[in-house]
C-alpha positions as CSV (number, residue, x, y, z in Angstrom):
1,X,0.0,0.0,0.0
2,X,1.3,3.6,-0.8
3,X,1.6,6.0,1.9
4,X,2.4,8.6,0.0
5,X,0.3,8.1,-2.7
6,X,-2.6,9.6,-0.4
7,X,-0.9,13.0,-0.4
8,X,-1.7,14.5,-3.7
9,X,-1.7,17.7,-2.3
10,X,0.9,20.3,-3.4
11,X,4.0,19.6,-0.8
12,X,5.2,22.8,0.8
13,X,9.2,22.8,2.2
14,X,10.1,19.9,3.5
15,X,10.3,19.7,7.5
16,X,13.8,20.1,8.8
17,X,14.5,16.4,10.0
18,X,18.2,15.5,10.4
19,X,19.7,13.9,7.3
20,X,22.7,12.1,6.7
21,X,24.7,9.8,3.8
22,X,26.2,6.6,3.7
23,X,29.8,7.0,3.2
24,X,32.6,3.7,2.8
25,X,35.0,3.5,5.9
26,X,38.2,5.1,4.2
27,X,36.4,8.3,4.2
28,X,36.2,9.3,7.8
29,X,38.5,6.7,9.3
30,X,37.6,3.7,10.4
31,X,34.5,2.7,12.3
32,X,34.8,1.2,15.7
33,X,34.9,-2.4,16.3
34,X,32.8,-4.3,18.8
35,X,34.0,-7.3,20.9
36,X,33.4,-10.3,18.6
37,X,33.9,-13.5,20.4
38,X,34.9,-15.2,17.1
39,X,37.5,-13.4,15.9
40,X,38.1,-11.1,12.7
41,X,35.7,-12.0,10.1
42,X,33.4,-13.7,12.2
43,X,30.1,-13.7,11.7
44,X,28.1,-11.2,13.8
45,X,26.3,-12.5,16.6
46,X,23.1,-11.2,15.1
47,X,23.2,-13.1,11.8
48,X,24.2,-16.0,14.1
49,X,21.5,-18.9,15.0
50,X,19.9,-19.1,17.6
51,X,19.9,-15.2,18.0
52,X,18.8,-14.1,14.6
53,X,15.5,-16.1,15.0
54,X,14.8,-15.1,18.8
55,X,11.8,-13.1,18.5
56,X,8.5,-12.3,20.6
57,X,6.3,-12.5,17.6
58,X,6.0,-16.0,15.4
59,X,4.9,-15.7,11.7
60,X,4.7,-12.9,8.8
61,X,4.1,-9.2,10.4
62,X,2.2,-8.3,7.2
63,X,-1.3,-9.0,9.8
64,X,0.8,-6.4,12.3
65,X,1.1,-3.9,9.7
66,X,-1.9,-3.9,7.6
67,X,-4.1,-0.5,8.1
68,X,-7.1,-1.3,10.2
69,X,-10.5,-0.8,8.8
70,X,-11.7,2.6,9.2
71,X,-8.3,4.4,10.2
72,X,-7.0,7.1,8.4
73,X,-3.5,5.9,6.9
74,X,-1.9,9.5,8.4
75,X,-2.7,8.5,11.9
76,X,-2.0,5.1,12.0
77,X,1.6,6.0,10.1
78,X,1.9,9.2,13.3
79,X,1.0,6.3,16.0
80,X,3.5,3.7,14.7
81,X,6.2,6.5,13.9
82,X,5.4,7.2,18.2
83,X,5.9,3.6,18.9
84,X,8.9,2.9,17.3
85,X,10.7,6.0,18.7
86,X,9.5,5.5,21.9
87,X,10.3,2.0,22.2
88,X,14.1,2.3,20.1
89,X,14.7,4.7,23.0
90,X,14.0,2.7,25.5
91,X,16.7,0.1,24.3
92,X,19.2,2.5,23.9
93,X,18.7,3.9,27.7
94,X,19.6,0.9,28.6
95,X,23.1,0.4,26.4
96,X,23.6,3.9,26.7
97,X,26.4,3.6,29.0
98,X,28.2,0.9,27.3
99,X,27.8,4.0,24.2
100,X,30.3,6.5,24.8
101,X,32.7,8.6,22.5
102,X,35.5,6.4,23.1
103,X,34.0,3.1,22.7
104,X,32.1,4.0,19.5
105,X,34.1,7.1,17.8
106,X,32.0,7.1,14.6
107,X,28.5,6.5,13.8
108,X,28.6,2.9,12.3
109,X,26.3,0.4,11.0
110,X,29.0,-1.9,9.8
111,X,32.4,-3.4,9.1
112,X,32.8,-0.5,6.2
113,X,29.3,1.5,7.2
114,X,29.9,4.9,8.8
115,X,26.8,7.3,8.6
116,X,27.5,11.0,8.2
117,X,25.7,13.8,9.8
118,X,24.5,16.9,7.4
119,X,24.4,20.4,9.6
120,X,22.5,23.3,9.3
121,X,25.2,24.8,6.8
122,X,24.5,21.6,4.4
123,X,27.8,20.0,5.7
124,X,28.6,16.3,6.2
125,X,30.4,15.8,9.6
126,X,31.4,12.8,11.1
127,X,30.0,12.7,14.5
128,X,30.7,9.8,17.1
129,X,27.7,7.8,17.5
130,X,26.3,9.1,20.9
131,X,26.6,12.3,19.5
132,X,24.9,11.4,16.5
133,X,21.9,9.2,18.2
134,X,21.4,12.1,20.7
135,X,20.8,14.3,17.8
136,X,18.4,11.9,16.4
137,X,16.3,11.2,19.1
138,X,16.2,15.2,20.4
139,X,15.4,16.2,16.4
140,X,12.7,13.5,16.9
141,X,11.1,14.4,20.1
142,X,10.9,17.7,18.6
143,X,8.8,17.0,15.7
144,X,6.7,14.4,18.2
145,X,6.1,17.8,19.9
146,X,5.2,20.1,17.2
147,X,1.4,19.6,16.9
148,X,1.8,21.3,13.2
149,X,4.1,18.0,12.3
150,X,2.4,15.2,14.4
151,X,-1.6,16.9,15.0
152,X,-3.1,15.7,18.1
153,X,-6.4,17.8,17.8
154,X,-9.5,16.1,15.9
155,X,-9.8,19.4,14.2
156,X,-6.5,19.4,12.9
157,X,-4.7,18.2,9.5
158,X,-1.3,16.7,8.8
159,X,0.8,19.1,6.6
160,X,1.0,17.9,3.0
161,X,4.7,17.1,3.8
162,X,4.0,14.8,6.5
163,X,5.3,11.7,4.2
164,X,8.3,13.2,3.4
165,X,9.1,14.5,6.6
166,X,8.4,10.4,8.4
167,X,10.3,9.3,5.5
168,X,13.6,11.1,6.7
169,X,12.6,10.3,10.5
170,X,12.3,6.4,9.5
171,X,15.6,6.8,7.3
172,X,17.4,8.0,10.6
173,X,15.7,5.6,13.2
174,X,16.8,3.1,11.1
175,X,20.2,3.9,11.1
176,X,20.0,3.6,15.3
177,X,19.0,0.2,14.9
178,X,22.0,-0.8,12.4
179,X,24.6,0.7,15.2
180,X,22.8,-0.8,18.2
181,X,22.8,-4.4,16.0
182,X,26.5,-3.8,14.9
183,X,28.0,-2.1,17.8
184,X,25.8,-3.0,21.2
185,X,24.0,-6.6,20.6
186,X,26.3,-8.3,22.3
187,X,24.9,-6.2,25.0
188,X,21.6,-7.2,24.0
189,X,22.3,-10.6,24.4
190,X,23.8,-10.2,28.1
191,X,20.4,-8.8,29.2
192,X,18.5,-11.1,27.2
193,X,16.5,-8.9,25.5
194,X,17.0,-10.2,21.8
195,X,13.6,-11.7,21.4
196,X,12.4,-8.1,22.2
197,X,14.6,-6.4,20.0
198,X,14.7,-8.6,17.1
199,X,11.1,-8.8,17.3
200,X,10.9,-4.6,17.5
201,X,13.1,-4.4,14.4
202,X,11.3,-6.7,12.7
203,X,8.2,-5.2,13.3
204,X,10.0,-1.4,12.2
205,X,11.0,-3.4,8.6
206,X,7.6,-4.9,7.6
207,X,5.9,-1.3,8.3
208,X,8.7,0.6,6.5
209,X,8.3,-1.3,3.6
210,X,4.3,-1.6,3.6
211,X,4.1,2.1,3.5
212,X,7.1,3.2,1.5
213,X,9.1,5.1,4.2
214,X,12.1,2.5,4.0
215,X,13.5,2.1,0.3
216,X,16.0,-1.1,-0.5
217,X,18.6,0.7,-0.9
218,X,18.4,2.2,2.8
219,X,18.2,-1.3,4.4
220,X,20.9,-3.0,2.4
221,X,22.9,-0.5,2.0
222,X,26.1,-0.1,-1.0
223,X,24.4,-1.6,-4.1
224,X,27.5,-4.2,-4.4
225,X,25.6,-6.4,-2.0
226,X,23.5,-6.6,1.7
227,X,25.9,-5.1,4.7
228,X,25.4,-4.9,8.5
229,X,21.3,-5.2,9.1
230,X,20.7,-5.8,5.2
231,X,21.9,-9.2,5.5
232,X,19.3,-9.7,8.4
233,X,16.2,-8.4,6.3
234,X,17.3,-10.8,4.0
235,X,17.6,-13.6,6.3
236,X,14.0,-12.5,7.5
237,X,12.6,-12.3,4.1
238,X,13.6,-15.6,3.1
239,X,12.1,-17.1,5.8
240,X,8.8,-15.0,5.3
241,X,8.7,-12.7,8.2
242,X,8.6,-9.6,6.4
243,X,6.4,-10.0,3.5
244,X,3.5,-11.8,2.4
């Protein structure tokens, strides 16, 4: 189903939600490298059985994401787009401390996936990932706040820009989840909260891609081939999680 197909109003400015570009490793040094218990060139944890199939929810999420009968697709988009932040938050409270500028110097996603952050003067800057996830979620909580982004009134309409401006909030969630998976789920594991998290990402995916806010290229990453959570979508696809 098309999200943004139901906006066919003119679009005005777009909102000014954080963006950011994929960049390859050599650009801005390298990224920081988590504990692996296996050595160089192990396989990640999170790709690893039985930890890539730990989840809370059994089955295909196309059910969880379908748009109820009767609900207007803006709200139940605003409502999801709550949840997700809210709960992604929650995780990283949790990890926070393990999170620092020391531990993970650049905002990474990957082996050779750093993310860069564009300021107000149109700038790429590498930023270390606290730095960069703080930004995020504050940006975020913002735009949850601004009742002429995210209406809360019955009397009140979302802005025909709304789908772009969810787009770019989904594009940069999603890049929280990437680091937390590359950087932090070994510290997932340790509280045994990977059914939960897997379960939450999964969940984040199969509504992405149902209503157009997440495009392929965002999840997999360099066009060469799947990187870092890309190669976890997959491994959920295949097995028929994500889609119908």
């Amino acid at each position: 189903m098309s999200f943004f197909g139901r906006n066919r109003a003119p679009r005005s400015k777009r909102s000014p939600t954080p963006t950011g570009t994929i960049t390859r490793k050599d650009s801005i040094g390298p990224p920081s490298e988590p504990p692996s218990p296996g050595g160089a060139g192990a396989k990640p944890l999170y790709l690893s059985s039985p930890f890539a199939d730990a989840a809370l929810v059994k089955g295909n999420f196309k059910t969880i994401v379908m748009l109820p009968k009767y609900v207007d697709i803006m709200e139940w988009v605003a409502v999801n787009i709550f949840d997700f932040y809210t709960n992604l938050n929650e995780f990283y409270g949790v990890i926070t401390e393990c999170c620092t500028q020391n531990s993970c110097p650049t905002m990474s996603g990957g082996s050779a996936l750093n993310y860069t952050w564009t300021n107000q003067g149109g700038k790429q800057v590498a930023l270390s990932a606290p730095t960069y996830i703080d930004s995020v979620m504050s940006s975020i909580q913002n735009l949850l706040e601004d009742e002429n982004v995210f209406p809360t009134k019955s009397n009140q309409v979302f802005h025909p820009s709304f789908p772009a401006t969810v787009k770019h909030v989904y594009r940069q969630l999603l890049r929280v989840f990437a680091h937390l998976y590359y950087a932090h789920y070994h510290q997932i594991l340790h509280l045994r909260s990977e059914p939960h998290f897997n379960s939450l990402f999964a969940h984040f995916l199969a509504f992405g891609r149902e209503y157009e806010l997440l495009e392929v290229r965002d999840i997999k990453g360099d066009s060469s081939g799947p990187v870092s959570v890309g190669l976890l979508w997959e491994r959920w696809k295949d097995a028929g999680i994500l889609e119908g």
